[in-house]
N, C-alpha and C positions, 0 to 999 in steps of 0.2 A: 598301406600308405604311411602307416607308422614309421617312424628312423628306430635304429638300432638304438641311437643314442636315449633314447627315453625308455629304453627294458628297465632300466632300473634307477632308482633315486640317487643323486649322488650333490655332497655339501656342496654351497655355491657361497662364491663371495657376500656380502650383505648388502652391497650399493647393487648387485644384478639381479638379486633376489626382491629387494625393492622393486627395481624399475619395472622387473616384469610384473608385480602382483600391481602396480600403478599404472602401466602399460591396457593392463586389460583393463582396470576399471573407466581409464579412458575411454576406451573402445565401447565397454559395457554404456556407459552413460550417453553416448553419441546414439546409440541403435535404438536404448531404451527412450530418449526422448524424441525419436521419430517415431517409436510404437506408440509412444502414451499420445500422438495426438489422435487417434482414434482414426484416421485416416486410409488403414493398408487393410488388406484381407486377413483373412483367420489366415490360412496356408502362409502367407511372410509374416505371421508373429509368431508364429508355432516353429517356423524351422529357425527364424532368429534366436528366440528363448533359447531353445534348446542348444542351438551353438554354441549359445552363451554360455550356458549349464554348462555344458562338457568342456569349454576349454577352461574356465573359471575351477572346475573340479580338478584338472590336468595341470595347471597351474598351481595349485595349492599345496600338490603332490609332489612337484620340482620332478615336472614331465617335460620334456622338450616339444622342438614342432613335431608337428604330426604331419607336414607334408613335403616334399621336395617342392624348391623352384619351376623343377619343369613340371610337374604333375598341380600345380597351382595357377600355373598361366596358360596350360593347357586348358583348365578347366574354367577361368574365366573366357576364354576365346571359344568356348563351347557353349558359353551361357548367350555372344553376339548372334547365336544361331537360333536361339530363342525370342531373343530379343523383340524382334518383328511380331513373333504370333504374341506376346504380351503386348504391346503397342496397340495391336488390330484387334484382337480379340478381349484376352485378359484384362486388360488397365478398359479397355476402353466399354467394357460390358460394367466395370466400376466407376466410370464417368458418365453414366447416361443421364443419370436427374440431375447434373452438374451447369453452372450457367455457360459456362465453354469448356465442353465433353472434349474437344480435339486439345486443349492447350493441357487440361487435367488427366485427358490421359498418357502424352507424352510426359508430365510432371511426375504422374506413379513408375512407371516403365522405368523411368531414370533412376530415381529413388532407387527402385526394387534392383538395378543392376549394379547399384552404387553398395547396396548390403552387402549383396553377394561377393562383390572386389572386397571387401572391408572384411568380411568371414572370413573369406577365403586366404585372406591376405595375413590375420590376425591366426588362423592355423599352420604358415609356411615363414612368419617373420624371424630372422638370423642375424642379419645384419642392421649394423647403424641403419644404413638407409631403406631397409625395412620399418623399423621402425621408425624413422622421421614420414614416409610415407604414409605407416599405417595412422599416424597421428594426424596426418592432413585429412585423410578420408574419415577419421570422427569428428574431426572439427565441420566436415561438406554437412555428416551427418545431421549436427544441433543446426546447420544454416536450412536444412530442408524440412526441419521439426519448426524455426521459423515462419517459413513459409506458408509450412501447412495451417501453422494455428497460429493463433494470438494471444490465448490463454494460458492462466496465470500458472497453470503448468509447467509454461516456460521458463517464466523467471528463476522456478528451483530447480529446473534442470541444467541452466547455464550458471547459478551458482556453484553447484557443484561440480561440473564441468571446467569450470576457472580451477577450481581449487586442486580437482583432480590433473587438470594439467601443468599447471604452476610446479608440481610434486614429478610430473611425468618429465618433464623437458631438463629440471634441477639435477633429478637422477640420472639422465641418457646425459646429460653432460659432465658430472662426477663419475660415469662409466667410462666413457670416451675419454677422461685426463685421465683416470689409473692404469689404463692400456700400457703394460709397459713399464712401472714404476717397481722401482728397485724395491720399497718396503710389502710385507706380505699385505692381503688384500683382508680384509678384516671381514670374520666369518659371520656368516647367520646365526643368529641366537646366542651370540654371545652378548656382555654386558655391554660393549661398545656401540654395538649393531642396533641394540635398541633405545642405545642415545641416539645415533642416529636417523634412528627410522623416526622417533621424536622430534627430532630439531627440523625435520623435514618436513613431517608435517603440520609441525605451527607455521612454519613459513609459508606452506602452501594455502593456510589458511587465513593467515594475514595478510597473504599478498592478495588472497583471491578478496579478501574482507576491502579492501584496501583499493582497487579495480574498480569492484563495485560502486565504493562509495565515489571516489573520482568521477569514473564512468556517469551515475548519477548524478551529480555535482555540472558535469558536462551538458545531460542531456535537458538539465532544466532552465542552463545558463543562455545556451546558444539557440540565435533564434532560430527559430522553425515556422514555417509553412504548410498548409494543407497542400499539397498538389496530387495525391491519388497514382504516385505512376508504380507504388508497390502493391495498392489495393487488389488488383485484380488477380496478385498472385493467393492473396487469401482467399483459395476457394471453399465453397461449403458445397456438399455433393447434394446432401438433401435439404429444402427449404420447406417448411412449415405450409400447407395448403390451407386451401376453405375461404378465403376469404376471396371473393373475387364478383366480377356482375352477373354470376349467375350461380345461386346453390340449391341443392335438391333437398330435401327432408332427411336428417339422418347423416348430413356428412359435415357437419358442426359436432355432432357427437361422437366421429369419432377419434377429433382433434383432444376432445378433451380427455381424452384416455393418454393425452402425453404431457408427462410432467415437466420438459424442458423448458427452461428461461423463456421468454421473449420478447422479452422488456422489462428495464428498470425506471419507473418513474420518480422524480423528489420533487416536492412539493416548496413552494418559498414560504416562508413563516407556517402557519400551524396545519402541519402535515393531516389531520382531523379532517378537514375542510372535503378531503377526495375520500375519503372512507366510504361512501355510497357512491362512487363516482361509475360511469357508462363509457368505458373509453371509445370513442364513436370511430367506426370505420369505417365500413361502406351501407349505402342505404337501398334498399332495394324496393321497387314499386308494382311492378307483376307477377300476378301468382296465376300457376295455370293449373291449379290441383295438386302438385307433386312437387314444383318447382319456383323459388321465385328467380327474377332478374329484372333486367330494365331494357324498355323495346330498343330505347333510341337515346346512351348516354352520352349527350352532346355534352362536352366542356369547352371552357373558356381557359384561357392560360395565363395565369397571375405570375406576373414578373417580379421580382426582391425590388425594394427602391436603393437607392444611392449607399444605404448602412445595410444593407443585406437583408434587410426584413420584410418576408410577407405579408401584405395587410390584406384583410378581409371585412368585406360589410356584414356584421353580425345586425339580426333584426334588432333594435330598438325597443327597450320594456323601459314601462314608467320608471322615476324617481325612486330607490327603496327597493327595487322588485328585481334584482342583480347584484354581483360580485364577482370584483375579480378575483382570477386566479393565476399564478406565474406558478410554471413549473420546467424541470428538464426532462425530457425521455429517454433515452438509450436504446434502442429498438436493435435487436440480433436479426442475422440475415431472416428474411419471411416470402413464401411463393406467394406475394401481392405487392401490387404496388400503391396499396393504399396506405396513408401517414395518418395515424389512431389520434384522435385531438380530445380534447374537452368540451362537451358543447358549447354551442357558438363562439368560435375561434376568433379571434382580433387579430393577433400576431402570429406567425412563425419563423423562427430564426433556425439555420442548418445548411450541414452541404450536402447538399441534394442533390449532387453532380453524377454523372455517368461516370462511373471507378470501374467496371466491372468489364467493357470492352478493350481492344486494342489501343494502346495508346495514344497511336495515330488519328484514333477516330474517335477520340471522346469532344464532348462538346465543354465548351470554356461556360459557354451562359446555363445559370440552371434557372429551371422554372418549375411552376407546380402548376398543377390543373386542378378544377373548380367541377363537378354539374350541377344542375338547377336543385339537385337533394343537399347539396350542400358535400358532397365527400370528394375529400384532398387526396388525388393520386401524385405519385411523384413517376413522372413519364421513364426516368432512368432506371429504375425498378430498384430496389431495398434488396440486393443482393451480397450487401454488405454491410457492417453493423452502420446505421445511422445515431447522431444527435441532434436533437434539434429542443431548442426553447421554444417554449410557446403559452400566448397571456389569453384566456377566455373572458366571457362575462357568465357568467353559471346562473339561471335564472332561479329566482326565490319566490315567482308568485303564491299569493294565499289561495287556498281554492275556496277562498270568497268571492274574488276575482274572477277567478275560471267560471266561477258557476254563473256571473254576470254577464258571459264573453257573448256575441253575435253568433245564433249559425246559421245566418247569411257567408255561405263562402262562396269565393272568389272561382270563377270558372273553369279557370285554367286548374285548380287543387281538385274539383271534384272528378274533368275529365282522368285526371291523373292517379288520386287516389279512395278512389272508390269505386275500379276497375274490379271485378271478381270472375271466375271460371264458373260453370257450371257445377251448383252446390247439393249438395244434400239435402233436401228437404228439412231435417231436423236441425242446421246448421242453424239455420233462421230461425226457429222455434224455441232454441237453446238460447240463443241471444236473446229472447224477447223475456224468458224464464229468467234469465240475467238482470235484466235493465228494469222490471217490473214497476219496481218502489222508486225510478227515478224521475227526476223531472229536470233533467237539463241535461247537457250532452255530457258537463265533465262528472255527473252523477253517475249517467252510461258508462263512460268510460273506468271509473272508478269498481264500481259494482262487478264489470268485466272480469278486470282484473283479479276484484277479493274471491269472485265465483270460481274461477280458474286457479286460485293459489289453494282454494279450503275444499275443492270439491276433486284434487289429480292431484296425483304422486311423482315425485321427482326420481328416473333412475334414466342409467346410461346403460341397462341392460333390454335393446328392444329387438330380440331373439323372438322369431313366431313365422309366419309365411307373410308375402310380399302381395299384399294388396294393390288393387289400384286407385282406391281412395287413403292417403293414409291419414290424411286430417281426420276423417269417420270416422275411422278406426281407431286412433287415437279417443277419440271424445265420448266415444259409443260404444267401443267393446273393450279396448287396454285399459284405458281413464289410466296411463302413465305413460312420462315419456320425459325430453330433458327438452331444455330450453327451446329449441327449432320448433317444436310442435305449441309449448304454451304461448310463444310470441306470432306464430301462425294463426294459433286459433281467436288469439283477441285481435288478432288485424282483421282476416277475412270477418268475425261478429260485428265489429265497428262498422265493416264498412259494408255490411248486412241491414246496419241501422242507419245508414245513409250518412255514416261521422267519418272523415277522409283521417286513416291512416295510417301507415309505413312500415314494413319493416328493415331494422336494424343488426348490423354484425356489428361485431366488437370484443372487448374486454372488458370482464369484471376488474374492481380496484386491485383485485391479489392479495397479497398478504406484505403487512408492514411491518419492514426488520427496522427495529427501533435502536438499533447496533448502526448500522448506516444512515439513517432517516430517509429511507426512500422504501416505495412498493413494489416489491419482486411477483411478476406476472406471470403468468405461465402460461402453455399453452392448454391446460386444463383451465384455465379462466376466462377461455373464449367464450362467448355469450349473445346472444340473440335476442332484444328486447322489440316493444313498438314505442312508435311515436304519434303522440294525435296533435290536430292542427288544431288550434284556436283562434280565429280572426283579434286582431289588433295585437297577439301576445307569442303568435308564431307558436313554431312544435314544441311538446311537452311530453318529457319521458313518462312511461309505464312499463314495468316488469312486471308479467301476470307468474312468473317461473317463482315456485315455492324455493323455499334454500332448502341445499342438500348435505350433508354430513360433513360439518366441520370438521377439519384436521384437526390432532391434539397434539398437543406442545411438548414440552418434557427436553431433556440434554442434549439429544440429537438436533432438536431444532435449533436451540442456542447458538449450538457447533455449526450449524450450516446458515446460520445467519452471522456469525463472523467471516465464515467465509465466503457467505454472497458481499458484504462488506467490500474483504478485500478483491475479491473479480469486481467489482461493479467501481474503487476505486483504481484498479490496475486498468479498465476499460479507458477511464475518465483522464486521468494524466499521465500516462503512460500510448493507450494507442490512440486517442483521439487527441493525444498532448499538441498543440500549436501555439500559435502565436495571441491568439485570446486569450489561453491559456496562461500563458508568459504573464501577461500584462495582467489578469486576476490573479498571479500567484503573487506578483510585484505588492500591487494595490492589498494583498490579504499582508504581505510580512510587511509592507509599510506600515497600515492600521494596526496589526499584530505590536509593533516594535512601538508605536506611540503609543499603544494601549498598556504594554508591558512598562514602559517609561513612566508614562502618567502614574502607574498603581507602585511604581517602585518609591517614587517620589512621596506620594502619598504614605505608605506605608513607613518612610523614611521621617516622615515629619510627624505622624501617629505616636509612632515611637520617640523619638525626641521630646516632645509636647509632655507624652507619659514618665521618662527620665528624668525632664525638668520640675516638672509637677511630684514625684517622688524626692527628689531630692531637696525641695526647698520645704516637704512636710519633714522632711528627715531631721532639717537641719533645724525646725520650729521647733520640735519635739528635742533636739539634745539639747540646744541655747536654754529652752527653759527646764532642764534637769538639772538637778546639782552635784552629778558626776562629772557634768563635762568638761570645768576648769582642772579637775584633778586626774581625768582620761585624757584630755590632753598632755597635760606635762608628762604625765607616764607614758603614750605614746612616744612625745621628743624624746626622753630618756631611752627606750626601748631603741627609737632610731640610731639614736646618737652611739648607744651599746653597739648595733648589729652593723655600723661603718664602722665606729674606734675600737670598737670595746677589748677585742685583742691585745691592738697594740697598746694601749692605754693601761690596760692590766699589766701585761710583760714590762712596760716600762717603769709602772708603779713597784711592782716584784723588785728589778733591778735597782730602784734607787733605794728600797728597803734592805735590799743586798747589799747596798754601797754602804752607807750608816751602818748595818748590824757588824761589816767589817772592818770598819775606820781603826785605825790602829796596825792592823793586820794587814794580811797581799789579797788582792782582787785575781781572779780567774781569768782562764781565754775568754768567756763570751762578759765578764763584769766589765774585762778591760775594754774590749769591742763597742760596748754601750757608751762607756766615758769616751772613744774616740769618737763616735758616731753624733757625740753630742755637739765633742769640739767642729765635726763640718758643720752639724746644723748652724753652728752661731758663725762660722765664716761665711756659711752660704748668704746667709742674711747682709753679708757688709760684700758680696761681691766677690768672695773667693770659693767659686765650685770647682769641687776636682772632678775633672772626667775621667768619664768610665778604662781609658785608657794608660792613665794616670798612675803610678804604684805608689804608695804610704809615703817612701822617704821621697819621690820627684816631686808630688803636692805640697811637704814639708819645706822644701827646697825654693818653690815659688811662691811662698807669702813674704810680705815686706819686712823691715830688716826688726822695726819695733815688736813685730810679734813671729819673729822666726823663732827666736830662744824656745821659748815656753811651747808652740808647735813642734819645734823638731825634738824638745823631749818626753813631751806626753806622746809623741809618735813611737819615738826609740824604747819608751816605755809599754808600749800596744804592740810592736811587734815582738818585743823578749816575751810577754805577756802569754801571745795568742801563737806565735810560729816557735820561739826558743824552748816552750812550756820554762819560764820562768819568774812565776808568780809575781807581779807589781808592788808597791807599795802600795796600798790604798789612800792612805795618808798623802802622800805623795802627788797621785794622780789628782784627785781631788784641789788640791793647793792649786796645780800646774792648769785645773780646768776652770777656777775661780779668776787667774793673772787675765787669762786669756778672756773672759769675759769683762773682766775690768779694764783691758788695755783694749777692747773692741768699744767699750758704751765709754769712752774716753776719746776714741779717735774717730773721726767723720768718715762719713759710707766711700767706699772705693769708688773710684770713677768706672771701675769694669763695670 
């Protein structure tokens, strides 16, 4: 498939030598940012790479194409015959845990046939319009890397992509005018060629710097709208499980064996406040041994009011015995449709709209659902990152309180939760071992829990045979296990001692990057706690799950908490960027700009205040010295010197010249001085000669009583300075004393 033409190396102009080695990194950059969004199979990143290699290496060499026209379009019209079993088969065995498997796998198939033209095209290009072509199809490339992702990946892969093409288009158009041109073409690697290849790419780098920043400048100016009609091309194949109305023992653990994202929380004012926090998900009421769920979750459907916000009736605690809390979430796509809150919610603000269907059939109204446990689903399902604000009341009771609380409970709580399966015997005897030394409910409850944290081992390794009791099991022969089993066992004891209650899914706080000020959550921070009921004060968390082995910190973490940072700011104003947006970034550079104003002003008078205060001790302290009548005058002196002193001296010189010569002839520049003295004293009475003026025409226009004595102290100055024929001094002198006595004799010129 090789041409003849690449048997062997041979020099090439230095503008084609450019374009090609810029040509590919084009191309390279388009491919490479649809491979990095993690989206394609092993098989198309392995023959892409490698394309890449080999023509990147064949390039470097000043190899030509490697394949004819015809043997190029044969072979993409060979790949249409494929095409179909990728669609049906291929792409779409890669679309199955996808939220629409028919749209994502037509998306891959195209992609994948979109490389292949792009390789194939980038091995056979010759001409201009191969190349204008092969540059269209890396450009389709970064628009399908788009697509696929939203991460911040992206942003430096179409910087460089700006810059690489800016350089790419400069070139093929510096190609296209030398076509032709009578002077020689100026070679590679000579000194020219890598001015060149220099000035081209600060340009490309300017211009692409330059793009950017406009581009950016653009996208924060003009307003923008949520409307969702690109959402649903950001697909995510696989979404995060486990959380849902019904989980089995053991499939929370083994969510936590994955460390991806999935969620970012910020907290308003002191971020501290969520450090123990329970991110509440869904709540579950029946256990049938192995399993829990909920028989019958009826909800209700909370509508937004007039400003978009959800409101909910959180139970009511005394005076003192709560606090709020404002926060934002960030939540990445997740397989549940439950929205993780703080307990007892007040508010939630978000678009919680259906993005992820056809766009003919999305629905305009969003709403959230409600069941009697208190857990917020969002009916559209979270198949795309959500935000959403949201204000709790976080309850603070003392358990002096708790230990006062009624248990008189309410009928409907005990048919509900103090429901249990068919137990172990020792189930109940272990609780009793537990609660022994108590004497109230939240004592039981308590006791449960310290029993459970000091007496079982926290591990995520539960490798053994499959029992069909596994609570037993856990409590009586493992005594370890992770969260799912410690929050099992103090539900079913509680509710063994006739105390109603719950188990809970969710998230642990995470970890707080003090680089962004927010908590980066992960799915390893999934968590399963209970809940117990107390009349008059409603539910109250307990974690019976011992803690397990903190991460340790060190450079690496520093480094990936700047760059959760910026993903979790690229999230935030860039793809969630709208028109809230807008108007908080307004409201932030307004206060920004009065705050910067106020302290400059401030600062500006600071300093003043300390100038004026400096200078008036300055000025106390030299008045009462008795240097400073005589540093002054030496100053005036000094000034007076460093404006006259020159001409002051020279002139004193010359008049000492004149006297030591009296008798004798004055010079070219002694005579020059006695003329220059006679304009000064005409200048005075109104007679200036201009600059255009020669010696005898000035001579010639003074009035008749003082022409004599002017026109020969002149006739004298020029034999003097042009004739070289030395003046009288004597002479000059006389003639420059009439002139001053026939000027303080005769009244000022009217000129």
């Amino acid at each position: 498939m090789a041409s003849s033409a690449s048997a062997a190396a041979s020099p090439l102009p230095a503008v084609q030598r450019y374009f090609e080695v810029s040509l590919c990194l084009l191309v390279a950059t388009g491919v490479l940012a649809v491979i990095s969004t993690g989206k394609l199979d092993l098989v198309t990143i392995v023959f892409a790479g490698t394309a890449l290699t080999v023509k990147g290496i064949r390039v470097w060499r000043l190899r030509g194409p490697e394949l004819s026209h015809r043997v190029a379009t044969w072979l993409v019209l060979a790949y249409f015959l494929f095409f179909p079993i990728d669609l049906w088969v291929v792409s779409r065995d890669m679309a199955a845990g996808a939220p629409n498997p028919s749209l994502y796998a037509a998306l891959l198939a195209a992609i994948h046939l979109m490389l292949f033209a792009t390789l194939v095209r980038l091995f056979s290009a010759r001409t201009n319009r191969d190349y204008g072509f092969l540059a269209i199809l890396a450009f389709i490339c970064m628009l399908s890397s788009a697509i696929l992702t939203v991460d911040t990946s992206f942003i430096i892969a179409l910087a460089v992509f700006l810059m690489v093409a800016v350089s790419t288009f400069v070139a093929l158009e510096i190609r296209r005018s030398a076509e032709g041109a009578v002077s020689p073409p100026v070679e590679a690697g000579s000194p020219l060629a890598q001015q060149l290849s220099r000035a081209l790419g600060l340009t490309s780098v300017l211009v692409a710097i330059a793009a950017l920043v406009i581009g950016g400048l653009l996208f924060f100016l003009i307003p923008r709208f949520t409307a969702g009609y690109l959402s649903a091309l950001n697909l995510q194949p696989t979404l995060a499980t486990g959380f849902s109305d019904s989980v089995t023992l053991g499939q929370i653990g083994q969510i936590k064996k994955n460390s991806a994202v999935v969620m970012r929380i910020r907290i308003e004012g002191d971020a501290s406040r969520a450090e123990d926090m329970h991110w509440r998900g869904i709540v579950l009421t029946t256990f049938d041994g192995t399993r829990w769920f909920n028989r019958s979750p009826e909800a209700i459907i909370i509508s937004p009011s007039d400003d978009g916000v959800f409101r909910f009736n959180a139970t009511p605690l005394p005076p003192g015995e709560s606090y709020g809390l404002r926060y934002t979430a960030l939540m990445e796509p997740l397989g549940t449709d439950a929205v993780f809150v703080a307990p007892r919610p007040v508010t939630l603000r978000g678009h919680f709209t259906d993005v992820s269907g056809p766009i003919g059939t999305r629905s305009r109204s969003a709403y959230l659902t409600i069941d009697r446990t208190g857990t917020i689903q969002n009916p559209f399902h979270n198949e795309t990152k959500v935000r959403y604000e949201g204000t709790s009341l976080l309850p603070v009771v003392p358990p002096y309180d708790l230990r006062r609380a009624s248990a008189d409970y309410p009928e409907e709580i005990k048919q509900t939760y103090l429901q249990l399966p068919e137990l172990d015997p020792r189930v109940k005897k272990l609780a009793d071992v537990a609660i022994a030394k108590s004497k109230n409910e939240y004592d039981q409850a308590a006791n449960i829990e310290l029993y459970l944290k000091t007496h079982y081992a926290y591990t995520l390794d539960l490798r053994g045979p499959k029992v069909s009791d596994p609570l037993a099991y856990f409590l009586f022969t493992r005594r370890a296990g992770h969260c799912e089993y410690f929050a099992s066992a103090m539900t079913v004891m509680l509710r063994a001692e006739g105390i109603p209650a719950r188990y809970v899914t969710g998230f642990l706080p995470g970890e707080y990057n003090d680089v962004g000020g927010d908590y980066i959550i992960r799915a390893s921070d999934a968590h399963t706690w209970v809940e117990v009921f107390f009349p008059g004060y409603g539910w109250m968390t307990f974690d019976p799950t011992p803690p397990g082995n903190a991460s340790g910190g060190g450079l690496l973490q520093r480094i990936s908490f700047y760059w959760d940072w910026f993903q979790f700011t690229w999230s935030e104003w860039v793809i969630n960027y709208d028109f809230s947006h807008q108007m908080s970034l307004a409201v932030n550079v307004r206060n920004s700009s009065r705050d910067w104003t106020a302290r400059a002003r401030k600062y500006y008078h600071q300093k003043q205040q300390q100038a004026m205060k400096f200078l008036l001790a300055a000025d106390a302290r030299v008045e009462a010295s008795s240097y400073f009548l005589p540093g002054v005058l030496l100053m005036l002196f000094a000034l007076l010197f460093y404006v006259r002193g020159r001409a002051m001296i020279g002139y004193a010189i010359a008049r000492w010249s004149l006297r030591a010569s009296r008798g004798g002839s004055v010079t070219a520049s002694l005579a020059a001085l006695e003329y220059r003295e006679m304009l000064r004293l005409l200048e005075k009475r109104g007679w200036k000669k201009a600059p255009a003026q020669t010696a005898l025409e000035f001579a010639s226009s003074i009035p008749a009583e003082l022409s004599a004595p002017v026109a020969q102290l002149t006739e004298l100055y020029h034999s003097a300075r042009f004739g070289n024929h030395p003046a009288p001094a004597e002479q000059m002198s006389f003639l420059l004393r009439s002139i001053r006595e026939l000027i303080r004799a005769r009244k000022p010129s009217p000129q």
